[in-house]
N, C-alpha and C positions, 0 to 999 in steps of 0.2 A: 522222331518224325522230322519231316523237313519240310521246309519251305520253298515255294516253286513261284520264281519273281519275274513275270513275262516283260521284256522292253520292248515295245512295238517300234521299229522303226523305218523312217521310211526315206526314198531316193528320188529323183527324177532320171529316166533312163535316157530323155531327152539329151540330156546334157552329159550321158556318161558315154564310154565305149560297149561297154557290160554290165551285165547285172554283180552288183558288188557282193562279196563272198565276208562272210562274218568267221574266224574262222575261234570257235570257244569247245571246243573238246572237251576241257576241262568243267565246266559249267561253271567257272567263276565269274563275277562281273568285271566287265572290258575296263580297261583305263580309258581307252580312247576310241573311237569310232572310226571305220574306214573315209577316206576323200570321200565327197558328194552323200554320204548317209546321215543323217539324223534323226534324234527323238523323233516320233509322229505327233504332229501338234493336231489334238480333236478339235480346237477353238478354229481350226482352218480345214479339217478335212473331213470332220464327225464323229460318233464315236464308232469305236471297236469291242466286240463281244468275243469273249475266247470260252469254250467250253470244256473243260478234262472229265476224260473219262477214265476209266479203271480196268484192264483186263481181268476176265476170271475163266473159270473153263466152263465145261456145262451142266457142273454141276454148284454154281457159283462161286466156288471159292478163287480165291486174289491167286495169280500165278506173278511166276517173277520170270521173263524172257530175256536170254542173255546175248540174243542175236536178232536181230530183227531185219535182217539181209533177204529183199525181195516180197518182205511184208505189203499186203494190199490192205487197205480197207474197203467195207463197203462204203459205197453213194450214200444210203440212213445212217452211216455213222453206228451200224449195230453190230457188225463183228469184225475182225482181222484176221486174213489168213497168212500163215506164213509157213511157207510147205506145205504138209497134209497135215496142219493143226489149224484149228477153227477156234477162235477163243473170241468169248460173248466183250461186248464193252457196255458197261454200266458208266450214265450220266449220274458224276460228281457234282460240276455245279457250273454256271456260270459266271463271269466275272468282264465288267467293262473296264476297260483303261481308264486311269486319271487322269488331271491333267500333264504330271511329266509323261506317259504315253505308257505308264505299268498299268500292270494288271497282279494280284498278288492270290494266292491261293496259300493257306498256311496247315501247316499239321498235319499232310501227306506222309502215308505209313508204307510200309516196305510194298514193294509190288511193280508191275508195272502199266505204266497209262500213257493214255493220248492225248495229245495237245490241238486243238482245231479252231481257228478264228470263224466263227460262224456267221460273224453280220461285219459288213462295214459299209461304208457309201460307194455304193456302185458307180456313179459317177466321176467319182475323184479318188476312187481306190481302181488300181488295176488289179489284175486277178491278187484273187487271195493267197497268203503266204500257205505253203504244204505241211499237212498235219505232219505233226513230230512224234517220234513214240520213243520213250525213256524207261529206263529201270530205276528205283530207290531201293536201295542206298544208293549213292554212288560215291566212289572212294576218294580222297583229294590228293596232291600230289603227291603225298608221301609215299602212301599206302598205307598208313597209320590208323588212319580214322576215316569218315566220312564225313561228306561235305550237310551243314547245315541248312544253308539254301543253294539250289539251282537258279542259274540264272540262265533264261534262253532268250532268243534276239531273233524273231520272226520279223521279216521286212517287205514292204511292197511299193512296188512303181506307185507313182502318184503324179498324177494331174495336178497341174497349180492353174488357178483360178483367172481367168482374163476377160475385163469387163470392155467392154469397146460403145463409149459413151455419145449418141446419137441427138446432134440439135434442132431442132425444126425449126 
């Protein structure tokens, strides 16, 4: 089984040229973070609700999809197409960020599933980071073995807070 360790994090686009690019292929965890990215601090911007779900076909059983090139989801979050295959997605579970800005899901079994941030503060989140869709196992660099946990880095613009103090 493996472990699936979401790092939310977040930018201000104000202050960048671009929307910053994470670039983890590998699903290992970063040493270091891009210029202007950081953890998402909830204590300043709320929390964040991530949802995984499980591909199966329709006849439920877990499928494993080794290409996911042009995949849609639907809007309810209840199927994925990809090509002319339709495959169901069953809700695993929800999980909110702590306070360093993870979110942790443990003891995911072979197969593959969807990653989707469901809730955050509309206010001070800018649109939501785009659902991710993965396979488990996934192999490490070797090709020896597989990786124990996945680590993914979903990130979004944010608003920073400006109070403009009024005396009478």
């Amino acid at each position: 089984s493996t472990k699936l360790v979401i790092h939310k994090l977040s930018y201000d686009l104000e202050n960048m040229k671009e929307k910053p690019v994470i670039d983890n292929k590998r699903g290992k965890e970063l040493d270091k973070l891009p210029e202007g990215v950081s953890k998402f601090d909830k204590s300043l911007y709320g929390d964040v609700t991530f949802t995984l779900y499980k591909l199966t076909n329709n006849d439920g059983k877990d499928v494993l999809v080794e290409d996911f090139k042009g995949a849609v989801v639907s809007d309810d979050k209840t199927t994925v197409t990809i090509g002319d295959d339709i495959f169901k997605l069953v809700k695993i579970e929800d999980r909110d960020i702590d306070a360093d800005g993870k979110a942790e899901f443990s003891n995911q079994g072979n197969g593959s599933y969807l990653i989707s941030e469901t809730s955050a503060n509309k206010n001070l989140v800018g649109e939501k980071e785009q659902d991710q869709l993965f396979s488990l196992p996934l192999a490490n660099d070797t090709g020896t073995g597989f990786l124990d946990t996945l680590h993914l880095y979903p990130k979004n613009d944010v608003e920073n807070l400006t109070f403009k103090l009024s005396k009478y």
